[in-house]
C-alpha positions as CSV (number, residue, x, y, z in Angstrom):
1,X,0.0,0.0,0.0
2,X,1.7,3.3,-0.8
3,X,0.3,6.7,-0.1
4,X,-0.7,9.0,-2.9
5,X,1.2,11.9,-4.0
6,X,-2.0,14.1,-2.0
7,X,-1.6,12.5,1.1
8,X,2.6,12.3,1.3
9,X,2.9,15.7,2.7
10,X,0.4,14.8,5.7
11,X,1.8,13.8,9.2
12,X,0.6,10.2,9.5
13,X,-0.4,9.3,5.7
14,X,-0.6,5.9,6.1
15,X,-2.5,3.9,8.9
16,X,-1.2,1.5,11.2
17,X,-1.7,-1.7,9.8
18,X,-1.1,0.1,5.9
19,X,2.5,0.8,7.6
20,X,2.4,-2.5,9.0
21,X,1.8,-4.4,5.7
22,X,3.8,-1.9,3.7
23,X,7.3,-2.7,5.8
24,X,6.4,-6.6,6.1
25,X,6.2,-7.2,9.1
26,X,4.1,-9.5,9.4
27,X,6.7,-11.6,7.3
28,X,8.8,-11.0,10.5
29,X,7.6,-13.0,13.0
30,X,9.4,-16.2,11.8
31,X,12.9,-13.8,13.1
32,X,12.2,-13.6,16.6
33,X,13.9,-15.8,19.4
34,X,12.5,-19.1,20.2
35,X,11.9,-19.3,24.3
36,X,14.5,-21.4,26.1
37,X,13.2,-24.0,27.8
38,X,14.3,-24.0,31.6
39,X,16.5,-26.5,32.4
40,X,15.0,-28.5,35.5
41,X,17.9,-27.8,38.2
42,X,18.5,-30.2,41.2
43,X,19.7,-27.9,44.1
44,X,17.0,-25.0,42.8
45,X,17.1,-22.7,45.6
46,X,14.5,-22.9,48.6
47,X,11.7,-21.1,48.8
48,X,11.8,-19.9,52.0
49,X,14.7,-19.2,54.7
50,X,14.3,-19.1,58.7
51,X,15.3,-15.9,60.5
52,X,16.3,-15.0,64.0
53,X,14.1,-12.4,65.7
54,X,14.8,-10.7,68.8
55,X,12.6,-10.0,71.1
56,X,11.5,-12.1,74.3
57,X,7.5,-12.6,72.7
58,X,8.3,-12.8,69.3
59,X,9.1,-16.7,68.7
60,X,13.0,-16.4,68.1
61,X,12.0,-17.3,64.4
62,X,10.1,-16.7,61.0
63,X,10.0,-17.9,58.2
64,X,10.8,-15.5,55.4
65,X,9.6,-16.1,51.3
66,X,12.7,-15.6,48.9
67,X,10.8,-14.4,46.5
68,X,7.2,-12.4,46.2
69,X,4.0,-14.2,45.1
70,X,2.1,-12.3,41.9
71,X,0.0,-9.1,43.0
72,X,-2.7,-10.2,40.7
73,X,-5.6,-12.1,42.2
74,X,-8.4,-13.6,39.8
75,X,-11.1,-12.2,42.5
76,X,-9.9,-8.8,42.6
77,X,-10.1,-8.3,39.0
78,X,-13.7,-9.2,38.8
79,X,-15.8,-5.7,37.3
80,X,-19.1,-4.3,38.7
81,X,-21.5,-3.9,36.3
82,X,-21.9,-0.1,35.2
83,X,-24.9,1.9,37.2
84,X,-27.5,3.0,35.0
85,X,-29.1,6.4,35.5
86,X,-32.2,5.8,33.2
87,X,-35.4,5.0,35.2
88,X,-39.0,3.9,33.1
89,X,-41.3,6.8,33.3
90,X,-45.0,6.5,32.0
91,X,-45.5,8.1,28.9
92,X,-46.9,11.8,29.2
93,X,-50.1,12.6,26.1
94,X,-48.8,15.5,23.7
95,X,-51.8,17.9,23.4
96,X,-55.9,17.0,23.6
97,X,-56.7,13.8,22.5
98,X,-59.6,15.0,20.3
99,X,-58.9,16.2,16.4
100,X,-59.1,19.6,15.6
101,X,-61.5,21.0,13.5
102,X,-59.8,21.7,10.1
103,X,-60.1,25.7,8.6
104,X,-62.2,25.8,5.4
């Protein structure tokens, strides 16, 4: 897809996927990386460590997580519906409900 000789001195000519398919690359995708599988180590590392805390009432230890769990929870993602503001009214009459008489 190539721009017209009107449209070449616009900002922004050609829309994103026009761009897209004019530089190929969706021919591309065959170039990236493949993932690299994770090798399956024997001594991976624990998951969590003990500590020492002071402190007479505080249990001499804990036991501390090497590394944080995800901060995304399936429940706290779930959306209210929006609130509607539109309520059913009756309908009001427009006018008598008996014709006019028509001018002659």
């Amino acid at each position: 897809m190539v721009a017209s000789t009107a449209n070449r001195n616009r900002s922004g000519a050609l829309s994103k996927s026009q761009l897209k398919a004019k530089k190929g690359v969706h021919k591309r995708i065959g170039d990236r990386k493949p993932a690299q599988p994770q090798p399956d180590s024997v001594d991976a590392a624990p998951a969590s460590t003990e500590k020492k805390v002071g402190g007479s009432k505080n249990g001499d230890k804990r036991t501390v997580l090497q590394a944080k769990g995800p901060a995304f929870y399936p429940a706290a993602d779930v959306r209210t519906p929006k609130a509607s503001r539109k309520t059913i009214r009756p309908a009001k009459l427009r006018g008598p409900s008996t014709a006019r008489p028509r001018r002659a």
